[in-house]
C-alpha positions in Angstrom: 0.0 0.0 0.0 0.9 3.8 -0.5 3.0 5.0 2.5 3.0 9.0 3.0 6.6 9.4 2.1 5.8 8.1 -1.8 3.1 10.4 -1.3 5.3 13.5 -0.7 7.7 12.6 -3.4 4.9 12.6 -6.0 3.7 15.2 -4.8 6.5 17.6 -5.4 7.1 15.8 -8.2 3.9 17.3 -9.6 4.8 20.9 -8.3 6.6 22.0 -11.7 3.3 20.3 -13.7 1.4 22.4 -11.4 3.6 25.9 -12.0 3.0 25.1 -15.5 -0.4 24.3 -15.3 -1.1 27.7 -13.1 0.7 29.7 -15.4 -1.1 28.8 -18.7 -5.0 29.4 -16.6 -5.5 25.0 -17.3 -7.7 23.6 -14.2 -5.0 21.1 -12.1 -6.8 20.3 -9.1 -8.3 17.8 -7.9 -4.8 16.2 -8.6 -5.3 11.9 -7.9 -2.4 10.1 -6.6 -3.0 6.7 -7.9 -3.3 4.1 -4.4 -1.5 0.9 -4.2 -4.6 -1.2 -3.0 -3.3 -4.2 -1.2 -1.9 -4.3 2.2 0.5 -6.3 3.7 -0.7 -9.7 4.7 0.7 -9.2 8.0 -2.4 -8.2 10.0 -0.5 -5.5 12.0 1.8 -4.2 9.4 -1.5 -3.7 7.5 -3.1 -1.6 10.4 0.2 0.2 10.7 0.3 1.5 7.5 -3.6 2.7 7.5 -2.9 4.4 10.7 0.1 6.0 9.3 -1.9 7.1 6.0 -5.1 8.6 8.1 -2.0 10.4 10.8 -0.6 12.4 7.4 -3.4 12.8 5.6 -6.1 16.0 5.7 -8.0 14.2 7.7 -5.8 14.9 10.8 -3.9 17.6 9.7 -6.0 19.8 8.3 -4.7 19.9 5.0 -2.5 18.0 2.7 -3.7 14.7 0.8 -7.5 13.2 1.0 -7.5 9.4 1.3 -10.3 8.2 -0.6 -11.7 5.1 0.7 -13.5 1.7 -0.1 -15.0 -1.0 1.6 -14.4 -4.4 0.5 -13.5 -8.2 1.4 -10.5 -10.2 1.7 -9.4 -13.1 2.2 -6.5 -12.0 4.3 -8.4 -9.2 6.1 -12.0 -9.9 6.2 -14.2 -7.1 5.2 -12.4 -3.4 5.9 -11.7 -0.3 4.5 -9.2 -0.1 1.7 -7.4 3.1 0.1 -9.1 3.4 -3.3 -7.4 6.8 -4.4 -5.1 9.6 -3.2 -6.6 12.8 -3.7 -5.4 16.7 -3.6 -8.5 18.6 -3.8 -7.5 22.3 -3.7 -4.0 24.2 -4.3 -3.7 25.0 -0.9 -3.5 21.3 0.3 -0.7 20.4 -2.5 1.3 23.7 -1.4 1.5 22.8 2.2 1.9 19.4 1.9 5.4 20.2 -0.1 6.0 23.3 2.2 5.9 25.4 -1.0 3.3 28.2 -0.1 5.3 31.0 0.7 7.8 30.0 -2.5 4.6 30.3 -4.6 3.2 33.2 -3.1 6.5 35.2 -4.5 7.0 33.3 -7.6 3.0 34.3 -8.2 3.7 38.2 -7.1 6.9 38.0 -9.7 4.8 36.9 -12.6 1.6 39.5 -11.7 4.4 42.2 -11.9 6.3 40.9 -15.0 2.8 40.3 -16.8 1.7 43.9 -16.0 4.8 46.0 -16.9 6.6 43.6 -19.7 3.9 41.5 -21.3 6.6 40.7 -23.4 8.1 38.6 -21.0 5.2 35.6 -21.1 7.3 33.2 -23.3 10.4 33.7 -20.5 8.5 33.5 -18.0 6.6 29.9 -18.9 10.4 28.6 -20.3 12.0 29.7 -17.0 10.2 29.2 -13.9 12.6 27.8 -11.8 15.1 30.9 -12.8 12.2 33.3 -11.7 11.7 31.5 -8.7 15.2 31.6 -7.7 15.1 35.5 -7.9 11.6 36.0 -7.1 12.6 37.8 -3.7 14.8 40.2 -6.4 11.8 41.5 -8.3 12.0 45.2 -7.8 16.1 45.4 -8.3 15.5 43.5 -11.6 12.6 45.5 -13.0 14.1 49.0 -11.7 17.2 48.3 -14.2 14.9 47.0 -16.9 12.6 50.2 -16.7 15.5 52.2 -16.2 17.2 51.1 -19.6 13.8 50.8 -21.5 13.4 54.6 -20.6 17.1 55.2 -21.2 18.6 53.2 -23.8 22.3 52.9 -24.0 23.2 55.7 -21.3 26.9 55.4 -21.0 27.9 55.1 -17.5 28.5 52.6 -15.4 26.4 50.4 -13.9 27.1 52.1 -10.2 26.5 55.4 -11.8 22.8 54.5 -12.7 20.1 56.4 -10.5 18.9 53.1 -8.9 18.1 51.7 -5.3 19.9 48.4 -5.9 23.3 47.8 -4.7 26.1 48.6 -6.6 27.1 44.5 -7.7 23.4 43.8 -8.5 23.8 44.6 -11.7 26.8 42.3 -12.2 25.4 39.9 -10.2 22.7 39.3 -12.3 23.7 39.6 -15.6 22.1 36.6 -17.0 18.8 37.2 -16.1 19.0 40.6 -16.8 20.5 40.0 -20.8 17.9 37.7 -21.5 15.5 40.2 -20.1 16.3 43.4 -21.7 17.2 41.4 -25.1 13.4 40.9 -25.0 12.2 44.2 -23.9 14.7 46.7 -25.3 13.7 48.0 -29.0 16.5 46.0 -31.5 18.4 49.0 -32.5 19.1 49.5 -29.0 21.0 46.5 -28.5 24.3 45.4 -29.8 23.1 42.1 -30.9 27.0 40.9 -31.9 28.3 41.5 -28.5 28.9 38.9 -25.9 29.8 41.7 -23.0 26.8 43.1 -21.4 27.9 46.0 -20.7 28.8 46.7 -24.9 25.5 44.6 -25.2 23.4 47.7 -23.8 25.7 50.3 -23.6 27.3 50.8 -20.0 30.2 52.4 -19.3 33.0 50.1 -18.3 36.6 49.7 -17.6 37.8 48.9 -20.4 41.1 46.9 -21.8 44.4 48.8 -22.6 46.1 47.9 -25.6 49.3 48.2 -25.4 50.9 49.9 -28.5 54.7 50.5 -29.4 55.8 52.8 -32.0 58.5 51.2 -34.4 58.8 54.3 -36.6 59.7 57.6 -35.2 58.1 59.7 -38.2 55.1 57.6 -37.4 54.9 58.6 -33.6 55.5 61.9 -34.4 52.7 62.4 -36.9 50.4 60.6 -34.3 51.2 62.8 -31.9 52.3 60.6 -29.1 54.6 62.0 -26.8 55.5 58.2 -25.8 57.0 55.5 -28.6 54.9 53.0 -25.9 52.2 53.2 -24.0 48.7 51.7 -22.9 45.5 53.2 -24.3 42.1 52.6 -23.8 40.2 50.0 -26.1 37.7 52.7 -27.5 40.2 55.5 -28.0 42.2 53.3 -29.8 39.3 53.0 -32.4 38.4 56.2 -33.0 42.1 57.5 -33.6 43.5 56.2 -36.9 47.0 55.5 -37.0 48.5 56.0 -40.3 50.5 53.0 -41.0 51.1 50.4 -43.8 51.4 47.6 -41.3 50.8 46.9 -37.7 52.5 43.3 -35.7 49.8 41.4 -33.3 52.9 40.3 -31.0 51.2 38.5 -27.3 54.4 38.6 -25.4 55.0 42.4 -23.6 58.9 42.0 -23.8 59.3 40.7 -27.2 56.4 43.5 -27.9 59.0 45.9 -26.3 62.1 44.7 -28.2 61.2 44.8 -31.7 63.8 46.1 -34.0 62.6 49.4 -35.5 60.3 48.8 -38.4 59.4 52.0 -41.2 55.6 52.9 -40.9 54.6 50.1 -38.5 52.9 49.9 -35.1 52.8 47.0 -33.1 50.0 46.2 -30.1 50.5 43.7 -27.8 49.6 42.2 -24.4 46.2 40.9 -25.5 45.9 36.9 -24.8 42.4 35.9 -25.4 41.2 39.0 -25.5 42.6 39.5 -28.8 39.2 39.7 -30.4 38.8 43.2 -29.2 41.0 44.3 -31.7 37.7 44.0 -34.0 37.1 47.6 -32.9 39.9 49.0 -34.2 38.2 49.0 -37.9 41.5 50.9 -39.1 43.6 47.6 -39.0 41.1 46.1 -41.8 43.4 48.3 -44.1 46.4 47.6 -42.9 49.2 44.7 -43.6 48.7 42.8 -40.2 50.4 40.2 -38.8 50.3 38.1 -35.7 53.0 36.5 -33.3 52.3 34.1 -30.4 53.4 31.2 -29.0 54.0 28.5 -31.1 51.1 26.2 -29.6 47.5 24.6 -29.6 46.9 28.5 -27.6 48.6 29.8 -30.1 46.9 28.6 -33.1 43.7 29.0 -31.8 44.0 32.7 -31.1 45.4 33.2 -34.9 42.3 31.6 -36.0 40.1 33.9 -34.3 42.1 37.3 -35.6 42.5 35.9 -38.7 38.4 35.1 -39.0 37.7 38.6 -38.2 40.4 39.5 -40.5 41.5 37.2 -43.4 44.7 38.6 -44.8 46.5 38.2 -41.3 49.9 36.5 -41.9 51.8 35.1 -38.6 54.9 35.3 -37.8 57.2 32.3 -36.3 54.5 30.2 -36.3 55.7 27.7 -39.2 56.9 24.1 -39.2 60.3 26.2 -40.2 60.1 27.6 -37.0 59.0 24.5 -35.3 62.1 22.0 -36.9 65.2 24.8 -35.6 63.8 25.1 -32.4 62.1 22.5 -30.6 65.1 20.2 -30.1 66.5 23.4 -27.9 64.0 25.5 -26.3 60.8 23.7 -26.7 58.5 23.0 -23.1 55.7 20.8 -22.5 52.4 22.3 -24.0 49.0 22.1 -21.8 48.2 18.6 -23.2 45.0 20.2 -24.6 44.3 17.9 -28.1 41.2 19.6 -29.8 40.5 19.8 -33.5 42.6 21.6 -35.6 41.2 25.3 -35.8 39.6 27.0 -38.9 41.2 29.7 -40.5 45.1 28.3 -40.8 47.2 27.8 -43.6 48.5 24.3 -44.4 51.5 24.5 -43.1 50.1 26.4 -39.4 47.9 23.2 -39.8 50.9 21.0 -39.6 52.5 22.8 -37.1 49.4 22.9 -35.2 49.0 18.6 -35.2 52.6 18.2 -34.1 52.3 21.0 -30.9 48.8 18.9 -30.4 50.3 15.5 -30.9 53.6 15.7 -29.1 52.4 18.5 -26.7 54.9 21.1 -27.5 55.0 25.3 -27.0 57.9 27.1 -28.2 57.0 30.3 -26.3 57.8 33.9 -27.9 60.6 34.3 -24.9 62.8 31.9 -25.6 63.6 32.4 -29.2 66.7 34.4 -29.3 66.6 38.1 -30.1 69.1 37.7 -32.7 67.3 35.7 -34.7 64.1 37.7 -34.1 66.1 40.8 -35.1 66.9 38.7 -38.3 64.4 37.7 -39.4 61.9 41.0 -39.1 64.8 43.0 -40.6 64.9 40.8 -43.8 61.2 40.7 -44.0 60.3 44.6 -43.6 63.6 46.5 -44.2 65.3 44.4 -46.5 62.6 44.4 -49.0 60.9 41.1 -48.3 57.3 41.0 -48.0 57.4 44.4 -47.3 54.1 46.7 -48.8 
């Protein structure tokens, strides 16, 4: 027979079905429990669990399950009362049965408000209950930085500097909700729909990344009008200042970014890692001859792939099986033992170089190649004639 504590766990199984039920208007209750009708053949065990059904049921409580009953014979028990069916008649019973009233009380507030201010928001709502439940006690916060940004699209400052009463991590702390929010409620032109970063997404001010940036022509430096041949500037100043160059070097490592040779009408920007995609704001280098140095490694690779796909004509430097036959006998380390699939975007012979850093876990890192032979090589290629524009 049906013991109370299978009772409970169907019941809060049925609590999502419910939620959805409630939230589409469909009738749900009276909810049956289908009863296990045979008791144990054990004469007491049998009365035991009957009086443990009637102790937990609404019949003593007050609220919580109805046991449906039936008279009948058998063989084992003579003629008695059976459990024919398990029963919660009202919303009320189910909810306090689970000790989920108050949880619904402000999951049902949180949709009343959503549904009145962001209709909108219906299709969210049904698709992410548990989310909403979760910050259900965080109503007010969320829909104060909604309205504010509905009524204020894109206001550039930061999120601190917004005219709220929310604390000053709220809106970083609740970022996800909030993006999928506001990319529902916010007009489309007021959204930067290829943008990862919420705060680019919707227009906040933030601190933003320096890129570093190293003069290797003096005439070059001059006509920018940069008092320093290196320095750090800010990701969006960057982008609106032209540089007039015919070539700028991608180079990851700050030192070997610091010890170039002297190049003519080149720049070179550094320091970037993975964030190397935000050089995709700089719309200037699109007309430039740009190429790309980093390790020589899975990492590498995969971060020549993704400047190279936003744009094409990137050409790396030291990042060749050439490179990878001098050197690795003498100063190659261990790679991260990371094996993925080669990445789009390479060359045939990066490809090759690629398999064997994946295969035999290998990084020739920009460091340890000797400054001589750096000095060499870039002299050849941009002074000496060679590949130069």
């Amino acid at each position: 027979m049906i013991q109370p504590e299978e009772i409970l766990r169907k019941a809060k199984n049925l609590y999502p079905v419910f939620l959805r039920a409630w939230l589409s208007g469909e009738p749900f209750f009276p909810r049956v429990i289908p009863a296990d009708k045979d008791l144990d053949e054990n004469l007491a065990a049998a009365s035991e669990s009957i009086r443990q059904l009637r102790l937990e049921s609404k019949e003593s409580r007050g609220f919580g399950y109805t046991v449906e009953w039936e008279e009948r014979n058998s063989r084992t028990h003579g003629r008695n009362q059976f459990p024919r069916r398990i029963v919660f008649e009202t919303r009320e019973d189910l909810l306090r049965h689970i000790g989920k009233v108050h949880e619904f009380d402000r999951f049902a507030a949180a949709v009343d408000r959503l549904r009145s201010r962001h209709p909108i928001l219906e299709s969210w709502i049904s698709a992410h209950r548990q989310v909403l439940i979760e910050s259900a006690g965080q109503i007010d916060g969320l829909l104060q930085v909604v309205d504010y940004l509905v009524a204020h699209p894109r206001p550039g400052l930061f999120a601190r500097e917004l005219p709220l009463d929310v604390d000053t991590k709220f809106i970083e702390q609740n970022r996800r909700i909030l993006r999928e929010w506001l990319d529902l409620v916010l007009a489309p032109h007021d959204i930067r729909s290829d943008e990862e970063h919420f705060d680019r997404r919707f227009g906040l001010r933030y601190v933003e990344p320096l890129i570093q940036i190293r003069f290797l022509d003096a005439r070059v430096q001059r006509d920018a009008g940069s008092l320093w041949g290196a320095c750090a500037v800010p990701l969006h100043e960057l982008a609106a200042t032209e540089i007039r160059v015919t070539r700028a070097l991608v180079v990851e490592n700050k030192v070997n970014l610091l010890t170039l040779p002297s190049i003519p009408d080149s720049v070179a920007l550094g320091g970037l890692g993975n964030a190397v995609t935000d050089l995709r704001y700089l719309g200037w280098l699109s007309r430039l001859d740009l190429y790309y140095w980093g390790d020589l490694d899975v990492e590498g690779f995969e971060m020549l792939s993704r400047l190279r796909a936003m744009f094409p004509r990137t050409i790396s430097l030291f990042m060749d099986t050439e490179t990878l036959a001098t050197w690795r006998n003498r100063i190659a380390t261990g790679g991260t033992g990371r094996n993925g699939d080669v990445p789009t975007n390479l060359t045939p012979d990066e490809q090759a170089a690629f398999c064997i850093c994946a295969s035999d876990n290998l990084r020739i890192e920009q460091e340890r190649i000797p400054q001589r032979d750096i000095v060499d090589r870039l002299t050849t290629m941009f002074v000496g004639g060679v590949g130069s524009s």
